[in-house]
N, C-alpha and C positions, 0 to 999 in steps of 0.2 A: 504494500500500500504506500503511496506517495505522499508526503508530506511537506508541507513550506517549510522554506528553511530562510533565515536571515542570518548573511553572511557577515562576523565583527572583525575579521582581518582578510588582508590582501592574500590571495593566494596567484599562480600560475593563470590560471581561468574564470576567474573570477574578484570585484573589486567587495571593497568595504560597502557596507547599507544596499546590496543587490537581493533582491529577492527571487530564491528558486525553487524549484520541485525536485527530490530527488525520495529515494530509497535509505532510509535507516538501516546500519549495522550497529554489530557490537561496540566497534572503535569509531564510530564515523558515519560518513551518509554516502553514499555512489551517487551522484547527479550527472545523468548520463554515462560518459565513460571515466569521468572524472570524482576519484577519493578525495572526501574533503574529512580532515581529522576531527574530533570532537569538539577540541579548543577551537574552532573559528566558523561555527556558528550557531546559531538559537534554532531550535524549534517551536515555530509558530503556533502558538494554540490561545486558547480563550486567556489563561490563568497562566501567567509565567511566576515563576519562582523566583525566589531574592539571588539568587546569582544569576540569573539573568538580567533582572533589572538592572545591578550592579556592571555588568559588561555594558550594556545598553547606554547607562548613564555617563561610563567611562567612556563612551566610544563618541558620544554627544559631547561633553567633554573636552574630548581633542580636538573634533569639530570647530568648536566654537575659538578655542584655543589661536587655532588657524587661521581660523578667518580673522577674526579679531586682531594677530599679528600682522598677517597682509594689509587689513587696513591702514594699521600703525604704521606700517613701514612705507605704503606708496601714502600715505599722506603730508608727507614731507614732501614729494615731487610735485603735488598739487598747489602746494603754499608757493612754492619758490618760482 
């Protein structure tokens, strides 16, 4: 049975916040032809658990982190 999955790190075939379908294993999910390990991503259902929200948070987090610093950084080239 196929399940969503939301991807929280970059892998080979896939980015960060990409949403997929694959097959659940033991260690991981088959999304297509492609192994992805436990650690890098969520499985999408109603009710997530505190470690997920925890990744989630952290991963929203960097996000902001980022953009935030991009702004910082070209807004010097705007002023001058």
């Amino acid at each position: 049975m196929k399940q969503k999955l939301f991807i929280i790190e970059d892998s080979n075939y896939f980015k960060t916040t990409q949403e997929v379908e694959g097959m659940l294993s033991e260690g991981g999910a088959l999304v297509g032809e492609h192994y992805l390990p436990k650690e890098q991503f969520i499985v999408i259902n109603e009710a997530l658990t505190k470690v997920d929200e925890e990744k989630i948070r952290r991963l929203v987090r960097e996000m902001l982190k980022k953009m935030f610093w991009r702004l910082y950084t070209r807004s010097a080239f705007i002023v001058k």
